[in-house]
C-alpha positions as CSV (number, residue, x, y, z in Angstrom):
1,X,-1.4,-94.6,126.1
2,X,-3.5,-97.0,128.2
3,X,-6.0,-94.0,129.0
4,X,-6.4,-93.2,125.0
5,X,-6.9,-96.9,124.4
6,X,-9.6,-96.8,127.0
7,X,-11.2,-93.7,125.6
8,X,-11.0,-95.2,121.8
9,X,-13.0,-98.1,123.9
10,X,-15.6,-96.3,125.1
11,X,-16.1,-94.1,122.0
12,X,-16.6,-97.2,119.9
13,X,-19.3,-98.8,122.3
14,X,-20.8,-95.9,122.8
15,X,-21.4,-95.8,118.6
16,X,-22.4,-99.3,118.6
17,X,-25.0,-98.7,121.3
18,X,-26.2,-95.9,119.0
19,X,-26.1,-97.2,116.1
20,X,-27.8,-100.2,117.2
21,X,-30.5,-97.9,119.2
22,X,-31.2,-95.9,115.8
23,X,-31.7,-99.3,114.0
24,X,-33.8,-100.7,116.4
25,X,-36.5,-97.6,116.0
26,X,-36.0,-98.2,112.5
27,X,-37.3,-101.6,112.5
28,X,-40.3,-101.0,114.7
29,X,-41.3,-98.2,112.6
30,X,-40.6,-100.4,109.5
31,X,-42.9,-103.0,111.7
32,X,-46.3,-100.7,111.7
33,X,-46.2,-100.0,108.2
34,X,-48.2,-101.0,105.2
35,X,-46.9,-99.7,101.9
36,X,-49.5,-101.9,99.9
37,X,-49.7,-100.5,96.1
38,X,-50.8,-101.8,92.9
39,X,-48.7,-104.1,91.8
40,X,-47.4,-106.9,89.4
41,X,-47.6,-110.0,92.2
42,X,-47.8,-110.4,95.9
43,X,-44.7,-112.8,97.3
44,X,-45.4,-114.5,100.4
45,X,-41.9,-115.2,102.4
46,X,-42.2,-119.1,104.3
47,X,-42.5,-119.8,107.4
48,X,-43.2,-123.5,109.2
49,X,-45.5,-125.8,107.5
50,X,-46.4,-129.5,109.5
51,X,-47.0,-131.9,106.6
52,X,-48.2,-129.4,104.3
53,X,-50.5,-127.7,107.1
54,X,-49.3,-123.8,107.2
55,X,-48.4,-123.1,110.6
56,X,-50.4,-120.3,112.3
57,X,-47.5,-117.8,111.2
58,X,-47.6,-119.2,108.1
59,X,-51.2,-119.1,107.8
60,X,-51.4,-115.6,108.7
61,X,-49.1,-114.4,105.6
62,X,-51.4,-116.6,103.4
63,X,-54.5,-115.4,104.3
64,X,-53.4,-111.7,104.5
65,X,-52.1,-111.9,100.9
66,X,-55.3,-113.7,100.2
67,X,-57.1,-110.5,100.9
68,X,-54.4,-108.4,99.1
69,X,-55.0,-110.4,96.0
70,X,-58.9,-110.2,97.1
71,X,-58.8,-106.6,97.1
72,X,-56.9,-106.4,93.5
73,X,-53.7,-105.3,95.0
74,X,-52.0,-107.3,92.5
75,X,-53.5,-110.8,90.1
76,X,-50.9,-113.2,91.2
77,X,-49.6,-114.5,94.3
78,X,-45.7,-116.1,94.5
79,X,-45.0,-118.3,97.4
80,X,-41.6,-118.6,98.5
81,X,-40.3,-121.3,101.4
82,X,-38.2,-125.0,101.2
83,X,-38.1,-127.7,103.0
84,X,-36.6,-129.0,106.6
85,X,-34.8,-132.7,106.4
86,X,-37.5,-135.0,106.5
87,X,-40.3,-133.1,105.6
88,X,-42.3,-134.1,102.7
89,X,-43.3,-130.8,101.6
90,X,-42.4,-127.3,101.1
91,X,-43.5,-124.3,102.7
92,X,-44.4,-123.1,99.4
93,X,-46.4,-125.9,98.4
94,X,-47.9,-125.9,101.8
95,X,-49.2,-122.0,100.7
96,X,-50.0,-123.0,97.3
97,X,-52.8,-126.0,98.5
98,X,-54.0,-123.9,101.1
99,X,-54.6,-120.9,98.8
100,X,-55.9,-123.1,96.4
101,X,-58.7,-124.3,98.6
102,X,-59.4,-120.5,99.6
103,X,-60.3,-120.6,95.9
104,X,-57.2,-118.6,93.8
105,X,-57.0,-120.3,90.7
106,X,-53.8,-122.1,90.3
107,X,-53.1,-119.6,87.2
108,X,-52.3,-117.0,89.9
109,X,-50.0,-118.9,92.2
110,X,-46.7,-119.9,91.8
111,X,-44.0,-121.5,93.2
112,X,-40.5,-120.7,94.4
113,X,-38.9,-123.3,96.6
114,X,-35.6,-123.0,96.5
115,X,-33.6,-121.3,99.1
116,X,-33.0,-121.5,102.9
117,X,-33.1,-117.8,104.0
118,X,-34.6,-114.9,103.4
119,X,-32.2,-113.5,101.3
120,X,-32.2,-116.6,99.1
121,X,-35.8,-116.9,98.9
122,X,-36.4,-113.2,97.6
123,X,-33.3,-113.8,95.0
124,X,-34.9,-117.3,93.7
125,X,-37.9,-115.2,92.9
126,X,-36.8,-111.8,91.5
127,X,-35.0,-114.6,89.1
128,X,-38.5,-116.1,88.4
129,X,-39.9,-113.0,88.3
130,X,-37.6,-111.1,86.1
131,X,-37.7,-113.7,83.5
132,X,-42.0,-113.4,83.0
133,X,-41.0,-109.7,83.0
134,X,-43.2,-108.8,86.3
135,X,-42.3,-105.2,87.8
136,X,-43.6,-104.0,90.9
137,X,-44.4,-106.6,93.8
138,X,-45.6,-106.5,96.9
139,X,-43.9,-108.3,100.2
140,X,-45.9,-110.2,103.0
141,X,-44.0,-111.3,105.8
142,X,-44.7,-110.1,109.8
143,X,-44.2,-106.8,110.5
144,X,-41.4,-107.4,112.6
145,X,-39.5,-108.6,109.3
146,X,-40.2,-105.5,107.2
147,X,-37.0,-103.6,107.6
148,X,-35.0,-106.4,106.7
149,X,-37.4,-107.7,103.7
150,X,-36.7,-104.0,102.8
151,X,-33.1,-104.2,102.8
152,X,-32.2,-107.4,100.9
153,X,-34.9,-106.9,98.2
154,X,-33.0,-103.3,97.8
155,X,-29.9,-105.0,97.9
156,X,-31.2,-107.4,95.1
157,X,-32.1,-104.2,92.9
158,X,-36.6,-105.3,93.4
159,X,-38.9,-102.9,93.1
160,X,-40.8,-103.7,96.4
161,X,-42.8,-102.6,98.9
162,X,-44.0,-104.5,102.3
163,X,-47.2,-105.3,103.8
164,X,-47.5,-107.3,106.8
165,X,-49.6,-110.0,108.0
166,X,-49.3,-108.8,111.4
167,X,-47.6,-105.0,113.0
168,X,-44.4,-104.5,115.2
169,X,-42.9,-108.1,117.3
170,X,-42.3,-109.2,120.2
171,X,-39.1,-108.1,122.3
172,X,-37.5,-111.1,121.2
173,X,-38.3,-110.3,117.6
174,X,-37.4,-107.1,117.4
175,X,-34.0,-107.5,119.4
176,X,-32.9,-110.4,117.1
177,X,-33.9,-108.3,113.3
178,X,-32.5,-105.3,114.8
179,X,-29.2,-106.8,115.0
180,X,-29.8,-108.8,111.9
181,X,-31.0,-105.4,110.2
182,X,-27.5,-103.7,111.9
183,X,-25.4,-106.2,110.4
184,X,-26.8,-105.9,106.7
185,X,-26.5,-102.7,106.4
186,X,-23.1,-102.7,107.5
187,X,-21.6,-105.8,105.5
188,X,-24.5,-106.5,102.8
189,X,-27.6,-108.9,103.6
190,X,-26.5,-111.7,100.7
191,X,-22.3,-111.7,102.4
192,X,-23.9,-112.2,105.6
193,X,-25.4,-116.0,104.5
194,X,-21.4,-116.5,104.5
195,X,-21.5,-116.6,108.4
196,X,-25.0,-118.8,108.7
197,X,-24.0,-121.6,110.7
């Protein structure tokens, strides 16, 4: 009895190494690629923001869906992102001003600050979106985020694609999506915000 329970053991680890393996190739292949297409808007996921500065990250999406909207990828630019306690301003106001001085008219930029994750982010603005009756959009983020940005905006039922501000991530990056990526595909990206801490 105590050998099968051993054996059932090893089985299941030796799947959850696998599985987790398979995922992790997954994400870094989802990390290299750009899947930019025509579409209805370009949403810009948050990152840091000091005092309505963009961060480098943060700058980095901006400026890459700067060019996207540049090259006529798509004619409007969403910008996604709350605040931290204490700040005085969001991450998606931080975008909006710095695209603004870049010189998009603020006809092509909105706003969508409410949420804390990811997941609530992209839901907050497929809400937005679905309500001006905009289809296809495409996702900036870093690459290291693509498989993920993938999964909940399937989840969510968008019609999305990804393009990244920057390819693949660092070990640390990678390692921390892939099991992020693992989990949501097991148990659903939005159930998993039941378990943020």
């Amino acid at each position: 009895m105590i050998r099968w329970g051993l054996r059932l053991a090893v089985a299941a680890l030796v799947v959850l190494v696998g599985y987790l393996a398979v995922t992790f190739v997954l994400a870094e292949v989802a990390s290299q690629r750009d899947d930019r297409r025509p579409a209805d808007a370009i949403v810009v996921l948050g990152a840091a923001q000091y005092d309505g500065r963009p961060s480098p990250v943060l700058r980095g999406r901006l400026d890459h869906a700067y060019d996207l909207w540049s090259q006529g990828v798509a004619p409007r630019i969403v910008l996604t992102g709350s605040k931290q306690p204490g700040d005085r301003f969001t991450e998606a106001y931080a975008g909006f001003t710095h695209l603004r001085e870049r010189g998009v008219p603020e006809s092509a930029l909105t706003i969508v600050d409410d949420g804390d994750s990811t997941w609530e982010s992209l839901a907050a603005a497929d809400r937005i979106l679905q309500a001006q009756g905009v289809g296809p959009i495409t996702l900036v983020s870093d690459g290291y985020h693509n498989a993920r940005l993938e999964g909940i905006a399937a989840e969510l039922g968008m019609d999305a694609v990804t393009s990244p501000s920057t390819t693949g991530g660092s070990i640390q990056e990678m390692a921390r999506e892939t099991g992020l990526v693992a989990l949501g595909r097991v148990i659903g990206y939005g159930r998993m915000l039941r378990y943020r801490p």
